[in-house]
KETILO-759222 format. One line per field, with one value per residue (C-alpha): residue number from 1; residue in one letter; y, x, z. Coordinates in pm, whole numbers, plus 50000, padded with zeros to 5 digits. Example, Ala and Ser with C-alpha at 12.3 -4.5 7.8 and 13.67 -1.06 7.14 Angstrom:
KETILO-759222
resi [1,2]
resn [A,S]
north [49550,49894]
east [51230,51367]
up [50780,50714]
***
This chain:
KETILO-759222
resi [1,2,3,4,5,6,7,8,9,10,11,12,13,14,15,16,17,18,19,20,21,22,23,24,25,26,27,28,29,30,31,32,33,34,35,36,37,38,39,40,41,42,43,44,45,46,47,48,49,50,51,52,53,54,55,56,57,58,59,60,61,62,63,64,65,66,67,68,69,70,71,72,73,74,75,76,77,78,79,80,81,82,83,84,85,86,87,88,89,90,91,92,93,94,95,96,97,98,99,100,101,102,103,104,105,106,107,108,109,110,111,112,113,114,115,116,117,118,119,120,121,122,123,124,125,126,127,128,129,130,131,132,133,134,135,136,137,138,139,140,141,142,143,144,145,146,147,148,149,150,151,152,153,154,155,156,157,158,159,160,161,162,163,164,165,166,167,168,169,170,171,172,173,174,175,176,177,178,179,180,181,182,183,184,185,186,187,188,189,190,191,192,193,194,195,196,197,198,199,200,201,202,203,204,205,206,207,208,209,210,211,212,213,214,215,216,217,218,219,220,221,222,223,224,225]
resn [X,X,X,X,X,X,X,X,X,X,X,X,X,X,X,X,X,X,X,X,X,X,X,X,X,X,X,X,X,X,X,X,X,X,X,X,X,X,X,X,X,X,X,X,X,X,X,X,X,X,X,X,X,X,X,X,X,X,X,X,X,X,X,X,X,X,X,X,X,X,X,X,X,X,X,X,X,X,X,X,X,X,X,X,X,X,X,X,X,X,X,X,X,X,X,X,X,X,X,X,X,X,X,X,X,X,X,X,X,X,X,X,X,X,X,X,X,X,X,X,X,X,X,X,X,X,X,X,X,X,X,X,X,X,X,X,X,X,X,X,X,X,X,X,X,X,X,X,X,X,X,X,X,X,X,X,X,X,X,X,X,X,X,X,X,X,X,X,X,X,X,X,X,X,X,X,X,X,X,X,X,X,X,X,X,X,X,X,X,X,X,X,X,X,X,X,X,X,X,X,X,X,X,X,X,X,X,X,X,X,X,X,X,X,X,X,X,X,X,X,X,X,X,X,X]
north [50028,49846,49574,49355,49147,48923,49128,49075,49242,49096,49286,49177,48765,48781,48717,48932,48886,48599,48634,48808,48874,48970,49292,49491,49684,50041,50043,49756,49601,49337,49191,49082,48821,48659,48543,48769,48788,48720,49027,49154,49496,49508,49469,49761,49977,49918,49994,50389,50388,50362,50124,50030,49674,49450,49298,49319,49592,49790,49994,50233,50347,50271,50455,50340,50335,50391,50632,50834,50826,51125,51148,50788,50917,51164,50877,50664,50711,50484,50419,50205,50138,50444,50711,51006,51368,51681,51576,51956,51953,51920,51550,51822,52011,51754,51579,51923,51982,51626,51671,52024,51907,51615,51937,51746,52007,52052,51874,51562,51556,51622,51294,51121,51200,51085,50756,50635,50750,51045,51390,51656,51870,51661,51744,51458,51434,51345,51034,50708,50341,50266,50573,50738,50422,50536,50827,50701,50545,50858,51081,50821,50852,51247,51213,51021,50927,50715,50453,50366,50127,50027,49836,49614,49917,49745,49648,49934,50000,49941,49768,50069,50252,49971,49935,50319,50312,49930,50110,50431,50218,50062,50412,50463,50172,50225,50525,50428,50400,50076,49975,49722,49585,49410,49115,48848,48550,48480,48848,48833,49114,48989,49299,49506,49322,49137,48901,48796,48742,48522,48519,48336,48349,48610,48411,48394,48070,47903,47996,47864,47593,47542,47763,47963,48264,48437,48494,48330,48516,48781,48815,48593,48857,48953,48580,48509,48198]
east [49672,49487,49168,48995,48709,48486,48519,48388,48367,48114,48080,47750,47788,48131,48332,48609,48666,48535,48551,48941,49026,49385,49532,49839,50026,50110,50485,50477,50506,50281,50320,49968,50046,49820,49754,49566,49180,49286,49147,49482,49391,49030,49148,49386,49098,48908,49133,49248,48830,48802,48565,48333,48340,47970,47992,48214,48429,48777,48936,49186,49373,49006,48842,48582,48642,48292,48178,48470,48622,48772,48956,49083,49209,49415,49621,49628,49867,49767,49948,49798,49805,49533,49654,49801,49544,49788,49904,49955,50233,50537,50669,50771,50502,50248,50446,50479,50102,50081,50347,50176,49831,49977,50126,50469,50790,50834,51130,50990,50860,51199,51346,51047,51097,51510,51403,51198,51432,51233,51395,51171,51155,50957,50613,50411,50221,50565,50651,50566,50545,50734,50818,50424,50378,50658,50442,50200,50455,50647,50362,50233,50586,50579,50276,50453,50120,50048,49978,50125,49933,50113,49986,50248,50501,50830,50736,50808,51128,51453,51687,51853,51538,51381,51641,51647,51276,51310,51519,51287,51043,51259,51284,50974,50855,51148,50971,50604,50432,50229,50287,50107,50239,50030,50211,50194,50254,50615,50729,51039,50961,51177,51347,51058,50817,50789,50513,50282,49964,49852,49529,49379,48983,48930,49039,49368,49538,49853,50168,50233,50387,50192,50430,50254,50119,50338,50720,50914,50936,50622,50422,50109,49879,50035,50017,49791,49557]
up [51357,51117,51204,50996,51093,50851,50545,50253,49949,49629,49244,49135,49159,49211,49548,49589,49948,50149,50547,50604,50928,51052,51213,51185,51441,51420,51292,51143,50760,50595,50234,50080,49841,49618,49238,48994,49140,49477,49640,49740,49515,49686,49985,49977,49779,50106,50348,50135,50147,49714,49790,50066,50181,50192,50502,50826,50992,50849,51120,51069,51414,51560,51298,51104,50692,50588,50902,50886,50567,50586,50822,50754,50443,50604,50807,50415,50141,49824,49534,49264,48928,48875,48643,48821,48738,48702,48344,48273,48568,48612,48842,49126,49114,49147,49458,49605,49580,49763,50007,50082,50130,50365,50557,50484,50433,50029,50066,50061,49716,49584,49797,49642,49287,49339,49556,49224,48966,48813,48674,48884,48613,48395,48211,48354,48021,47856,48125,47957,48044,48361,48446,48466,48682,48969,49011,49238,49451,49426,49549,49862,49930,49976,50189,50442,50601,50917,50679,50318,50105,49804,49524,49328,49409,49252,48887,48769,48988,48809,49106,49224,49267,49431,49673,49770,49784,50038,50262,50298,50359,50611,50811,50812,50966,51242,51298,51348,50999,50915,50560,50380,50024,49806,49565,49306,49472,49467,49468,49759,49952,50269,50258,50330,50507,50833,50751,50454,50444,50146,49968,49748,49616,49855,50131,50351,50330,50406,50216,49854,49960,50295,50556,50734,50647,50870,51019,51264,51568,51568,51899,51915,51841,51530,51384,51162,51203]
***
């Protein structure tokens, strides 16, 4: 579902992303774990097409994410830590507006809004703190695209809604959809994903304390090298 080959990614004289290469399979879930400025947010920008990489190929379900961006994006869901537009509207609203536009039954954005712990009801200008930040998650939720990128998803879970939104995430995977996490490095996220992918500088390297970068028991061609 997803291909990477020799990306990199620079800002001006700085090195984002260094020469990645891995793949992921359609149905299947990937943690990207990494300290702060290890490209694990660029990368994930790249692949929902935010930002164009500056050197080697992104391929999402064999299309292109700078010659086709648009219809990539209508395979991605991306939650970050971007604030949410729609501040006049209320939480359902704005995840039925999503949920619509994905061409998703209405339904879905309430069982988005309950999975993170939100009251539907709310004014989104009134939300505050944690609770403006399980928007995002909320909303890539009520797409329920081919593929879900999520962005440090759990910080601002509280442990019931993280384990409601772990399970959904669960489903969906059974079900075909690729998901890909992104981390700080030493963020558990066993119960989600099959594998992790850890990066560091821009670069993928061993585990922190040198496993592999991958699970027991995958198929050769999902191992990273």
């Amino acid at each position: 579902m997803i291909t990477i080959s020799g990306l990199t990614k620079t800002f001006g004289d700085s090195t984002a992303l260094a020469g990645v290469d891995f793949s992921v399979a359609r149905g299947e879930s990937v943690a990207v774990a990494g300290p702060a400025a290890s490209g694990r947010t660029t990368l994930l920008h790249i692949l929902a097409t935010l930002v164009p990489p500056s050197s080697g190929r992104v391929e999402i379900s064999g299309l292109d994410v700078v010659g086709a961006v648009y219809r990539v994006r209508r395979l991605v869901a991306y939650a970050g830590a971007d604030p949410v537009p729609g501040n006049r509207l209320r939480v359902i609203e704005y995840l039925r507006l999503i949920a619509g536009a994905r061409r998703q039954p209405l339904s879905f954005a309430n069982v988005a809004a309950d999975l993170v712990g939100l009251n539907a009801v709310t004014p989104i200008e009134t939300l505050t703190g944690a609770l403006r930040q399980r928007l995002p998650v909320a909303a890539a939720l009520a797409a329920a695209a081919d593929v879900i990128l999520l962005d440090d998803p759990f910080h601002a879970l509280d442990a019931p809604a993280r384990t409601r939104v772990a399970e959904w995430l669960n489903d969906a995977r059974e079900q075909g959809t690729t998901i890909v996490v992104s981390a700080n490095v030493g963020d558990d996220l066993s119960d989600v994903c099959q594998r992790t992918i850890h990066l560091d500088a821009g670069r993928i390297v061993e585990g922190p304390s040198g496993a592999p970068s991958h699970r027991a028991g995958l198929p050769s061609e999902l191992v990273v090298a």
